[in-house]
C-alpha positions in Angstrom: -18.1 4.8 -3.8 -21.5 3.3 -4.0 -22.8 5.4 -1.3 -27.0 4.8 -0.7 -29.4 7.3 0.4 -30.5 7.2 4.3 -33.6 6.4 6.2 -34.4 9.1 8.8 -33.8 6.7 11.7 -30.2 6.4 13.3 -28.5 8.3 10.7 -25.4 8.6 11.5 -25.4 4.8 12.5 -26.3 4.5 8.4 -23.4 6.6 7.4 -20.9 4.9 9.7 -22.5 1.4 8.8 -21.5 2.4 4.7 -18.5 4.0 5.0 -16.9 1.0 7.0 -18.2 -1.4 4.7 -16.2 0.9 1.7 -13.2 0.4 3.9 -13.6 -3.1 4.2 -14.6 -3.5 0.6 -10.7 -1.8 -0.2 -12.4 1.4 -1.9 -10.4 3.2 1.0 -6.3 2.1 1.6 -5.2 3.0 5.3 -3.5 6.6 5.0 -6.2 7.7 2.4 -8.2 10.2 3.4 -12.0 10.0 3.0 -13.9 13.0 0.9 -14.3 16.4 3.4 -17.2 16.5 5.4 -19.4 18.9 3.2 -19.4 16.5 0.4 -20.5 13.4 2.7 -23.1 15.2 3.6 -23.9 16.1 -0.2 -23.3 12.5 -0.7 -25.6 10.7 1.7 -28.1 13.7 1.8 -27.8 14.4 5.9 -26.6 16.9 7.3 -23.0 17.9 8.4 -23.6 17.0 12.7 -25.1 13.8 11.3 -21.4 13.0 9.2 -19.9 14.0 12.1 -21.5 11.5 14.8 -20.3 8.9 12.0 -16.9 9.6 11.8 -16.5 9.7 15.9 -18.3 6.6 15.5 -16.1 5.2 13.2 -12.9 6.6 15.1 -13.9 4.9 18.4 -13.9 2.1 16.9 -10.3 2.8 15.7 -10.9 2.3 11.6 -10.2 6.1 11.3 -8.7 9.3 12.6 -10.0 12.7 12.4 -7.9 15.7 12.9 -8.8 19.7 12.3 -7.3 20.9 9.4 -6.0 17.4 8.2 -9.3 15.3 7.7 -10.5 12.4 8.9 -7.6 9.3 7.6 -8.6 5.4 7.3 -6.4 3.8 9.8 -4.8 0.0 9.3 -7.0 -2.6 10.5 -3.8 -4.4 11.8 -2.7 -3.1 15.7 -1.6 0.4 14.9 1.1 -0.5 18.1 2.7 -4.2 16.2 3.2 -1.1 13.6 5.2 1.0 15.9 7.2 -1.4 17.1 8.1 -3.0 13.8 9.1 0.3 12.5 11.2 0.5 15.9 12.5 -2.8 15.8 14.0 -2.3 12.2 15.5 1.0 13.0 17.3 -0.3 15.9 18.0 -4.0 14.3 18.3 -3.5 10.5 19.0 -6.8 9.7 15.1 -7.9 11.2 14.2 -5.8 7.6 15.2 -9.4 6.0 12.6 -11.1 7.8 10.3 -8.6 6.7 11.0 -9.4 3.0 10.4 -13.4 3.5 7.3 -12.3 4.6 6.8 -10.0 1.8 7.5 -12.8 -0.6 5.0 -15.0 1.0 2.0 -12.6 1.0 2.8 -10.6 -2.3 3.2 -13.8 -4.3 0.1 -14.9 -4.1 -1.7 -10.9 -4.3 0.2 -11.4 -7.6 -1.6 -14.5 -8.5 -4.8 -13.3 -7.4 -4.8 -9.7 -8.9 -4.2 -11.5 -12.6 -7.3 -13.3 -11.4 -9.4 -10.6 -10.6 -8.2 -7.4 -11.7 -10.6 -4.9 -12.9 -10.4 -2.5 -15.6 -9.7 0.6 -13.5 -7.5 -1.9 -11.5 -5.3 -2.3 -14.7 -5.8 1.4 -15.4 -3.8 2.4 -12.1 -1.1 0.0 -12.5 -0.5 1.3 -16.3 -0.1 4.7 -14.7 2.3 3.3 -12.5 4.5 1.4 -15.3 4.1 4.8 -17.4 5.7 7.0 -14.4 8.4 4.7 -13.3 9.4 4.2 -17.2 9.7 8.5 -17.7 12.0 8.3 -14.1 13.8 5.5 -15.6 15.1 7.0 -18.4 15.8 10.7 -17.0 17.9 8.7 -14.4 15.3 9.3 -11.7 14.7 6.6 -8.7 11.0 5.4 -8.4 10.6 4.6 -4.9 7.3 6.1 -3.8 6.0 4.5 -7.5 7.8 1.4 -6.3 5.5 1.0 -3.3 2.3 2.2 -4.7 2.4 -0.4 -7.3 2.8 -3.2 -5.0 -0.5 -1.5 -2.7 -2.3 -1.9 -6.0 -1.7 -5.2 -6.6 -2.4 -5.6 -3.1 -5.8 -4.0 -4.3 -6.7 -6.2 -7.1 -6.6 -9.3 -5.8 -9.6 -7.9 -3.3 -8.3 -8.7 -0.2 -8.9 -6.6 2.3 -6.6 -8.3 4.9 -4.0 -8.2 2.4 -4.4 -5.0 1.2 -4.5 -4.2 5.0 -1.5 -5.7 6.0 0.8 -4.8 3.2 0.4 -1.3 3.8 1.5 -2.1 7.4 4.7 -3.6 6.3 5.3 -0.9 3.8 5.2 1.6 6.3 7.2 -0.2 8.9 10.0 -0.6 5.9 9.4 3.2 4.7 12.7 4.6 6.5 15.0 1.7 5.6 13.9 1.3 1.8 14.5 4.8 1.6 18.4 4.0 2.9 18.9 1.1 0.7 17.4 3.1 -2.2 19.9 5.7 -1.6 23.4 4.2 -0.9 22.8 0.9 -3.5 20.5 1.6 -6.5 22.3 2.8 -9.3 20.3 4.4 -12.2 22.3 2.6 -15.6 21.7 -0.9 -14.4 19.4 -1.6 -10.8 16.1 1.3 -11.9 16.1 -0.5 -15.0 16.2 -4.0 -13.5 13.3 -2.7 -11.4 11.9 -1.3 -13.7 11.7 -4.3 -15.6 10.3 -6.3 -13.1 7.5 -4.5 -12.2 6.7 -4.0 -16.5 7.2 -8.0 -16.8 4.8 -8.7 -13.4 2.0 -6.2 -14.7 1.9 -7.4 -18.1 1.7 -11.0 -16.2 -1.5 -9.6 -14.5 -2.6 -8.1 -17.7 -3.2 -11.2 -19.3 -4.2 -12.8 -16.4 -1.2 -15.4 -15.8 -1.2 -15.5 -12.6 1.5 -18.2 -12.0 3.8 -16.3 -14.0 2.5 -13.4 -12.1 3.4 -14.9 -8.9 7.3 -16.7 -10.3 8.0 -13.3 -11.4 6.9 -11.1 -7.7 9.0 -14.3 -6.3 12.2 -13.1 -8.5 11.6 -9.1 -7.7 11.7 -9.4 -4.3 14.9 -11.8 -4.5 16.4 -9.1 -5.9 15.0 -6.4 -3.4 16.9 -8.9 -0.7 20.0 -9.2 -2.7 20.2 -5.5 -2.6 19.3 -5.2 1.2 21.8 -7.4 2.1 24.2 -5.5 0.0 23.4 -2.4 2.0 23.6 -4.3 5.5 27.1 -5.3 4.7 28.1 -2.0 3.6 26.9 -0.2 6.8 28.4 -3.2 8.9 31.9 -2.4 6.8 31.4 1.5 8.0 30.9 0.5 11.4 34.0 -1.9 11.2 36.1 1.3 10.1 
């Protein structure tokens, strides 16, 4: 956060100027929270009314929303109602889930190609950590779901996109539920965590050495088998409902 010191003249225009442009800039993923109050004010030197006014600014303008107790959370830039009623549609149609994944394959492709372009150190850094977690769940049997999706955010991150970054969280969370299903009732730790495993090892080493078409054939051959495996689930729950 490369916050700047304020000039005495609409403050809290300043602060709500800076802190959007770190949202735009991807420093801030929607559902992160941004540093308490107190240490804005630290930050930017104001005071704590003149944090405030920014962040009401900032939620008015719907990039973030500020609840007592909670903190104030960045907010996808993509209509927060498409969101709704994507996560609505797929509960009530699972099959739509599908279309979700060719349009997954479309967009993370090419994050994939892009991060092995321009991935930073601390970009790198954050993916390792990723790899390092979802290899200790592997081989104690454990599934990796929430290490699943963060290392697809990040990648989203390092290509440095912010309308992709923005809109893959959007589909991750209208997915959440469902992954979460499929996760359950198909994965099976001896042979599917390590394939995924696998996957995601073989795409970051990809963006490691900055081969981004190999980056980008193997996101292509992950998220085949991500469908393969949705499918499988559909046609088991559509076997239940047979019975």
């Amino acid at each position: 956060m490369n916050f700047q010191p304020t000039k005495p003249t609409r403050v809290s225009t300043q602060i709500a100027e800076q802190i959007r442009s770190s949202i735009l800039a991807g420093e801030f993923s929607p559902g992160e929270k941004l540093p308490p109050e107190r240490e804005l004010a630290e930050l930017f030197g104001v005071s704590r009314p003149s944090v405030r006014q920014a962040i009401n600014m900032l939620a008015s303008s719907g990039m973030v929303i500020s609840s007592q107790g909670v903190g104030t959370i960045v907010l996808s830039m993509v209509d927060s109602a498409s969101e709704t009623h994507l996560s609505e549609l797929i509960r009530v149609e699972q099959e739509r889930a599908l279309e979700i994944l060719e349009v997954r394959k479309g967009v993370e492709s090419w994050t994939s190609f892009y991060a092995a372009k321009r991935a930073l150190p601390e970009d790198l850094s954050r993916l390792q950590i990723v790899i390092n977690a979802m290899e200790r769940n592997y081989e104690s049997g454990v599934n990796s779901l929430d290490f699943d999706v963060n290392f697809h955010i990040l990648i989203a991150r390092a290509a440095h996109n912010v309308a992709w970054l923005q809109l893959m969280q959007t589909l991750f969370d209208s997915m959440r539920k469902f992954q979460q299903r499929v996760w359950r009732s198909i994965y099976f730790p001896k042979e599917d965590y390590h394939t995924a495993y696998d996957f995601h090892r073989q795409i970051f080493d990809a963006i490691r050495t900055k081969d981004g078409l190999l980056a980008q054939e193997l996101m292509l051959e992950h998220l085949n088998f991500s469908q393969e495996r949705c499918i499988a689930y559909l046609s088991q729950t559509q076997d239940h409902h047979v019975e």
